[in-house]
PLY file of the C-alpha trace (Angstrom):
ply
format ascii 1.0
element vertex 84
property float x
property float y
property float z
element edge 83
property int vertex1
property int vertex2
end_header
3.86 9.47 8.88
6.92 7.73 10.86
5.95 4.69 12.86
7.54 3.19 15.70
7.82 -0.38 14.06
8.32 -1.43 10.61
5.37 -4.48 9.45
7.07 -8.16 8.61
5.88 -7.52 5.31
7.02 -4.21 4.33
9.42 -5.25 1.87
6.22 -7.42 0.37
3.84 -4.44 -0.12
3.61 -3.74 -3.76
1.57 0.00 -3.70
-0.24 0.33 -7.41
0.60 3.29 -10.01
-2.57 5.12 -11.47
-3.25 7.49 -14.37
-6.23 9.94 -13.29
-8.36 10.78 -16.29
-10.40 14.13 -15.99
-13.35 14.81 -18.05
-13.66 18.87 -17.52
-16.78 18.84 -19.66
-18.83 17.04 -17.38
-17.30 18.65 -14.00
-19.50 21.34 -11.97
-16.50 21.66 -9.71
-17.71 20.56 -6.57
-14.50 19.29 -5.23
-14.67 16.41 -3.63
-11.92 14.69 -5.35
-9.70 17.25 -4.54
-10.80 16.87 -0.81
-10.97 13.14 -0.38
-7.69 12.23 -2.57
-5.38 10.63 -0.61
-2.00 11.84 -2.00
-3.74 15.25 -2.25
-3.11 15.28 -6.02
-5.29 17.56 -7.28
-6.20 20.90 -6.60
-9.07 23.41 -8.82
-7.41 24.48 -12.07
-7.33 28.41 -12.76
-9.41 27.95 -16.26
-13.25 27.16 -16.52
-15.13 24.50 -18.31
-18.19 25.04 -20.81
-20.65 25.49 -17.86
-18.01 28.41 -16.18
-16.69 25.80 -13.34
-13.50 25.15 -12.26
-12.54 21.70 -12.54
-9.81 19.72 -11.26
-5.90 19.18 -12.50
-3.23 17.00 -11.70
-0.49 18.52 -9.19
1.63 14.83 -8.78
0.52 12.57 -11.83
3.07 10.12 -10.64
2.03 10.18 -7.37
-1.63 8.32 -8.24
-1.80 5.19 -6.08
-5.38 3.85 -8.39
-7.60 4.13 -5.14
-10.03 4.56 -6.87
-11.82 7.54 -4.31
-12.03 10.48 -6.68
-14.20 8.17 -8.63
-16.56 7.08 -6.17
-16.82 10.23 -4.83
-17.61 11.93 -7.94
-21.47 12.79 -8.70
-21.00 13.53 -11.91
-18.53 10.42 -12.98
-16.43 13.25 -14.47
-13.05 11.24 -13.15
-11.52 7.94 -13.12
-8.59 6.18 -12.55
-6.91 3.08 -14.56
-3.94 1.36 -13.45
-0.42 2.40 -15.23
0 1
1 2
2 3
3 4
4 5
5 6
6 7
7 8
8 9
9 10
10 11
11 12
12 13
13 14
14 15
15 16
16 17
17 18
18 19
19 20
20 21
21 22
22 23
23 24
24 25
25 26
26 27
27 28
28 29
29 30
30 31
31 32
32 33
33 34
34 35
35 36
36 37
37 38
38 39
39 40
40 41
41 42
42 43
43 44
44 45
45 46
46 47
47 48
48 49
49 50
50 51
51 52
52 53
53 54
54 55
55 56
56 57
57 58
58 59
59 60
60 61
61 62
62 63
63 64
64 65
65 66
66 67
67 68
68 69
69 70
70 71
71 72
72 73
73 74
74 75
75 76
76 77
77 78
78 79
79 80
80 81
81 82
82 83
């Protein structure tokens, strides 16, 4: 997204680096982390868990900013987040 002014403070913002841990056990590939990431990082992997679902896989591993959302999101607590 291009804005039409810069912040003061740009130069000041320091944007975290995650690590997204998946636990594909647990998953029942519902997909909301893959719909409410914000860096649209994950997408449904083409293999299936022990209870035949699809769960999710990293597309940008760098790209994590540690928001935190997949996690929150998650009904199953099946993925996380830690700070690199």
């Amino acid at each position: 997204m291009d804005f039409w002014r810069v912040p003061l403070d740009a130069a000041d913002v320091f944007v975290t680096k995650g690590v997204v841990h998946i636990l594909e056990e647990r998953c029942k590939g519902c997909g909301y982390c893959i719909e409410y990431c914000p860096k649209s990082i994950l997408t449904f992997s083409s293999r299936f868990n022990k209870k035949g679902y699809h769960p999710p896989m990293l597309t940008g591993a760098t790209d994590c900013v540690n928001c935190h959302y997949c996690e929150i999101i998650c009904p199953e607590f099946a993925i996380y987040s830690v700070e690199a």
